[in-house]
C-alpha positions in Angstrom: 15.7 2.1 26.1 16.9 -1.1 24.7 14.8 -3.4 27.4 11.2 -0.8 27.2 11.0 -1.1 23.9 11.7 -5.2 24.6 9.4 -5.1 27.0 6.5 -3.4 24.7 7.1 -5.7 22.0 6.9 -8.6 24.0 4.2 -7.9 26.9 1.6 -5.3 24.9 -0.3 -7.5 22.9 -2.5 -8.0 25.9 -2.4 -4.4 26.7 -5.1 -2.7 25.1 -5.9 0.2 27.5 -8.1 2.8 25.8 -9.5 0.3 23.0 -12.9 0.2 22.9 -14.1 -1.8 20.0 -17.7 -2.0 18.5 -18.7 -4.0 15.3 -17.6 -2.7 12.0 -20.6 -0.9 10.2 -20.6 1.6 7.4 -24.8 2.2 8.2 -24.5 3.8 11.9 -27.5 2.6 13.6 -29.1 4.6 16.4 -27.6 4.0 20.1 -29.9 3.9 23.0 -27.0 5.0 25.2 -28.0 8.8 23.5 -31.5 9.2 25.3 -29.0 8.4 29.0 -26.8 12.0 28.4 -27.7 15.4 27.2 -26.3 16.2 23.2 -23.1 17.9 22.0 -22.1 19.9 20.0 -19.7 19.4 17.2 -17.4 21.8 15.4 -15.8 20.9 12.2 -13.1 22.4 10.6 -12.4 22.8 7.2 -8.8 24.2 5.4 -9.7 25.2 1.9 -7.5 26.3 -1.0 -8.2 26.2 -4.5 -10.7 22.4 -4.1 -14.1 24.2 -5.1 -15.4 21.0 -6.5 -14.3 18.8 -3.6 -15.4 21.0 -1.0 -18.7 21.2 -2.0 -19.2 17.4 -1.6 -17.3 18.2 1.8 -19.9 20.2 3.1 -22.7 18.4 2.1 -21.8 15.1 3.9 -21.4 17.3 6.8 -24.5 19.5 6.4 -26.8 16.2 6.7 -26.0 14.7 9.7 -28.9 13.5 11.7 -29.7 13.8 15.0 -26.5 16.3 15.9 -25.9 19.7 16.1 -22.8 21.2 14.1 -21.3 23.8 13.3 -19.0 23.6 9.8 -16.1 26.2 10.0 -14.1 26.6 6.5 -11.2 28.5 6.3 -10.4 29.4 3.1 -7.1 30.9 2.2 -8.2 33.1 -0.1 -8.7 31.1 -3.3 -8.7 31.9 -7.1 -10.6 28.9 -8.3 -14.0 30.9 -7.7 -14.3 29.5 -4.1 -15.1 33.1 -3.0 -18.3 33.5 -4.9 -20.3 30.8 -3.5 -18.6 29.9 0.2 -20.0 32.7 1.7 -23.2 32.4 0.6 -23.5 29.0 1.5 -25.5 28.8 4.6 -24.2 25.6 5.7 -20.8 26.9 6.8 -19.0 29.5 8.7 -16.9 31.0 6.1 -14.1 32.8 6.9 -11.8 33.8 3.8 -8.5 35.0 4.7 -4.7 34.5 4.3 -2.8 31.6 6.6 0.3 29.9 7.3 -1.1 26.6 5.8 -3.5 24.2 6.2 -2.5 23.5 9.9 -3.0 27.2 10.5 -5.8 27.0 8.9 -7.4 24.4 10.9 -6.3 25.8 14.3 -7.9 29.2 13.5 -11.0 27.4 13.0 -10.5 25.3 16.3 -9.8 29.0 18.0 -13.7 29.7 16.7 -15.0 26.9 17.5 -17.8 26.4 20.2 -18.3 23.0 19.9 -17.7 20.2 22.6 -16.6 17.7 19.9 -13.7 18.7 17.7 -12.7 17.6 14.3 -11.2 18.4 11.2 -12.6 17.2 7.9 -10.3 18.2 4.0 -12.3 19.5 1.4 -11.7 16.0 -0.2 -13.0 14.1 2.6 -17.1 13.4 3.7 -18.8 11.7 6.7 -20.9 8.5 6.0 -24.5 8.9 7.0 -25.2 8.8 11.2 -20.8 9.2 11.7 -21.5 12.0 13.7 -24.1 11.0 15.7 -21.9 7.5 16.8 -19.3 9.4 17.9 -21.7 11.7 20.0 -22.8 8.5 21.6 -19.8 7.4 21.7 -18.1 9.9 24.2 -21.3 10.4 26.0 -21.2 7.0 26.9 -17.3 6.8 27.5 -16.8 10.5 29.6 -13.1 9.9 30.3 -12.1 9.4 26.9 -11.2 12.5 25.2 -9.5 11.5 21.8 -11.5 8.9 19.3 -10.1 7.4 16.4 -12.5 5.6 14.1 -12.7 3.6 10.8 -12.2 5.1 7.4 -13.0 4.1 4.3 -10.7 4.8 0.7 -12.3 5.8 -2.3 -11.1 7.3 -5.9 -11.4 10.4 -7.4 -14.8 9.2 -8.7 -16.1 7.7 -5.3 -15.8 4.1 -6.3 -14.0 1.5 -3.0 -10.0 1.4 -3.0 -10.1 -0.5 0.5 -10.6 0.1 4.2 -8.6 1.4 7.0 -9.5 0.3 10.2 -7.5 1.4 13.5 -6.4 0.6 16.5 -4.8 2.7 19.4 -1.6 4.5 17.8 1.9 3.9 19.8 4.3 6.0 20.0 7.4 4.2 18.4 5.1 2.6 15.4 4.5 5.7 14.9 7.6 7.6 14.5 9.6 4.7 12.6 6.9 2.9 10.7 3.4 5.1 9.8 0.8 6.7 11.3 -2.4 4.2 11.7 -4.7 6.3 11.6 -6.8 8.8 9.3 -7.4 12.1 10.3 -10.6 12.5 8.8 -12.0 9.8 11.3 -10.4 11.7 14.5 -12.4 13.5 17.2 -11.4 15.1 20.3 -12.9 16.6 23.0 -12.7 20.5 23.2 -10.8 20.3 26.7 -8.0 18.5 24.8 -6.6 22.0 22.9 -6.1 23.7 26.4 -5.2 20.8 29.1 -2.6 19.3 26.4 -1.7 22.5 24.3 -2.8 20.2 21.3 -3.3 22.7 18.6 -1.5 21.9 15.4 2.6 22.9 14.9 1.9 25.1 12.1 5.8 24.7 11.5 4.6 21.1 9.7 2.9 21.4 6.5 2.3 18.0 6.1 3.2 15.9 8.7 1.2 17.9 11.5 -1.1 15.0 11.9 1.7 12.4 12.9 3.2 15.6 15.5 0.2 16.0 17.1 -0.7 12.2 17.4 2.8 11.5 19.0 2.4 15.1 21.4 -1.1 13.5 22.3 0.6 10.2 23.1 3.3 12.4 25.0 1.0 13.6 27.6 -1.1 10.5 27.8 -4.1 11.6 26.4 -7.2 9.2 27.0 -7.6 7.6 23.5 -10.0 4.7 22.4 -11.4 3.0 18.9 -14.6 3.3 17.7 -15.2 0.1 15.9 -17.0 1.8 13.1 -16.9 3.5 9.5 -17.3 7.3 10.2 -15.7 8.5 7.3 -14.5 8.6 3.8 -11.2 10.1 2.0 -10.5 10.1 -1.7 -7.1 9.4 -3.2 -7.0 11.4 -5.8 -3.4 10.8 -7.1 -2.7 14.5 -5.7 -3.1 14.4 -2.3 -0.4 16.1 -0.4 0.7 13.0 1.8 2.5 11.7 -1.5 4.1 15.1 -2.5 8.1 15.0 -1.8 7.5 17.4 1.4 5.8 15.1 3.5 8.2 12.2 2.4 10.8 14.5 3.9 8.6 15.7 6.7 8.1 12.1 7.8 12.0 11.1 7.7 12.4 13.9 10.0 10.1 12.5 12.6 11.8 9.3 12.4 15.0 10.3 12.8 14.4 12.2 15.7 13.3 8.7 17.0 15.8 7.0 19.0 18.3 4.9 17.3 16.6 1.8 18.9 13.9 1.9 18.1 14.4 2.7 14.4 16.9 -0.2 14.3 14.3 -2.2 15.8 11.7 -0.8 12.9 10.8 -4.1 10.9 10.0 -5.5 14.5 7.8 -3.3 15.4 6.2 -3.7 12.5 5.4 -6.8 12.8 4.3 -6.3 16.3 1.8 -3.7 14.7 0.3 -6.6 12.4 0.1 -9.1 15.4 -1.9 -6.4 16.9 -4.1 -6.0 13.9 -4.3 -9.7 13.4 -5.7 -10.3 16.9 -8.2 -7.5 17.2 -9.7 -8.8 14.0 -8.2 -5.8 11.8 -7.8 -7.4 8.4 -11.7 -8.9 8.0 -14.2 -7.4 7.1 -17.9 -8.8 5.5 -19.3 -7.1 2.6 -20.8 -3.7 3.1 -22.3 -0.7 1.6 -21.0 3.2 1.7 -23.0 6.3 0.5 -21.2 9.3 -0.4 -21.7 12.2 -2.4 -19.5 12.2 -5.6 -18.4 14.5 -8.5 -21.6 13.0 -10.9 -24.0 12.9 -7.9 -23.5 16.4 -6.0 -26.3 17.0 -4.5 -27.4 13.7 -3.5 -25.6 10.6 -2.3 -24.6 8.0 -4.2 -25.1 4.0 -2.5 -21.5 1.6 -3.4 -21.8 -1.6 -2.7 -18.5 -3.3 -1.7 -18.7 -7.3 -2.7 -14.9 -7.8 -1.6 -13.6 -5.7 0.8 -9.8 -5.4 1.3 -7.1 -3.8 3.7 -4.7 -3.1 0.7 -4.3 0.0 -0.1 -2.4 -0.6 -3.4 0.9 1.4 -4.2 0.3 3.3 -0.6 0.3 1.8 2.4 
């Protein structure tokens, strides 16, 4: 164990297997590449309890995609906040109002409707930037053996205003367990294949930490993964968000101590192999850009925030 993980941290800077990197844009042009394959379908999943507000802003970023066609599931779990009187109504959605085992249930009973070739999962408190969908169609059609895509994300506050950015690379498995997971889960698509070849559905036992399980079980069976090099998505830190509730703390010292003992003594070097990764790809720079997204003043039409001095810190997070 002692001379792998040596190994990695020595040799994998070069290895970038699975990366495919395009140039950071929040405005997703149109791709050529599309005209070449036939279009996919995408099916988006959304857990819902008690975020009427927020998911409304969910579903529009999602209802005006262009160029794609999707289907938006919601799963509701049966909330008192007045969700019930509008979602099913809303013909923008599948609604489907009914009791779970939490959000990851939630998410893989939508998965279970789902008909679409492309797969996601998108929290009521999340929203895809104009054209995200679209890049990512383009993006597998043009790259057929890659079935899991991680993109860039972008952090906003409870108002819609720019926290920072969160670009990704390729997650590995023991930077993962003993450091963090890289990557957002509101910029993560997968092919539908992946849920039945790989048994990826969610481990509903998890009720916060399912992401980082089902990263690492993706990783397990070697799961063809790449980066696309551009901002798909947006989620809000709201100062409530479940990641920072004392569950998922414990949640995530569970993972790592099921990691093995060398690697988490070897923790701060891995970390640092993580940054040398970042620092080579190009990770922490980014030019000034512009995000539109819909926000709690501007609900039915999306707002345009310019971002003068983009940063990676994501101040008292991560």
């Amino acid at each position: 164990m002692a001379e792998n993980i040596a190994t990695g941290l020595i040799h994998r800077l070069r290895d970038w297997r699975g990366a495919v990197a395009h140039p950071a844009k929040a405005n997703l042009p149109k791709n050529p590449v599309a005209a070449k394959h036939p279009p996919v379908k995408f099916s988006i999943v959304t857990p819902s309890f008690r975020n009427s507000a927020w998911l409304k802003l969910c579903i529009a970023s999602v209802a005006d995609q262009p160029g794609v066609e999707c289907e938006h599931i919601v799963q509701d779990a049966c909330s008192d906040d007045g969700t019930p009187d509008w979602l099913p109504r809303d013909p923008r959605v599948q609604a489907f109002i009914e009791k779970d085992g939490g959000m990851y249930d939630a998410i893989n009973r939508g998965f279970r409707r789902a008909t679409g070739d492309i797969l996601a999962y998108l929290n009521c408190d999340e929203q895809y930037l104009p054209g995200a969908l679209l890049a990512v169609g383009e993006f597998f059609a043009a790259h057929p053996d890659v079935e899991i895509v991680f993109a860039d994300s972008i952090v906003v506050d409870a108002v819609g205003g720019y926290l920072c950015h969160r670009k990704v690379l390729v997650p590995l498995k023991y930077h993962s367990m003993v450091c963090t997971l890289g990557v957002l889960s509101c910029a993560m698509f997968f092919r539908r294949s992946v849920l039945e070849k790989y048994d990826l559905f969610f481990d509903p036992k998890w009720r916060d930490a399912g992401d980082l399980d089902w990263v690492l079980r993706a990783l397990a069976r070697h799961a063809r993964m790449a980066v696309l090099r551009r901002f798909t998505s947006t989620f809000a830190d709201t100062g409530d968000n479940m990641n920072l509730k004392p569950n998922a703390r414990l949640e995530t010292q569970l993972i790592f101590a099921s990691a093995p003992p060398l690697a988490q003594k070897l923790a701060p070097a891995i970390k640092i192999y993580h940054r040398l990764r970042r620092l080579l790809r190009g990770i922490y720079f980014q030019k000034p850009f512009s995000y539109s997204i819909y926000t709690p003043a501007s609900p039915e039409r999306r707002t345009e925030v310019r971002v003068d001095k983009p940063t990676f810190i994501w101040k008292g997070r991560i």
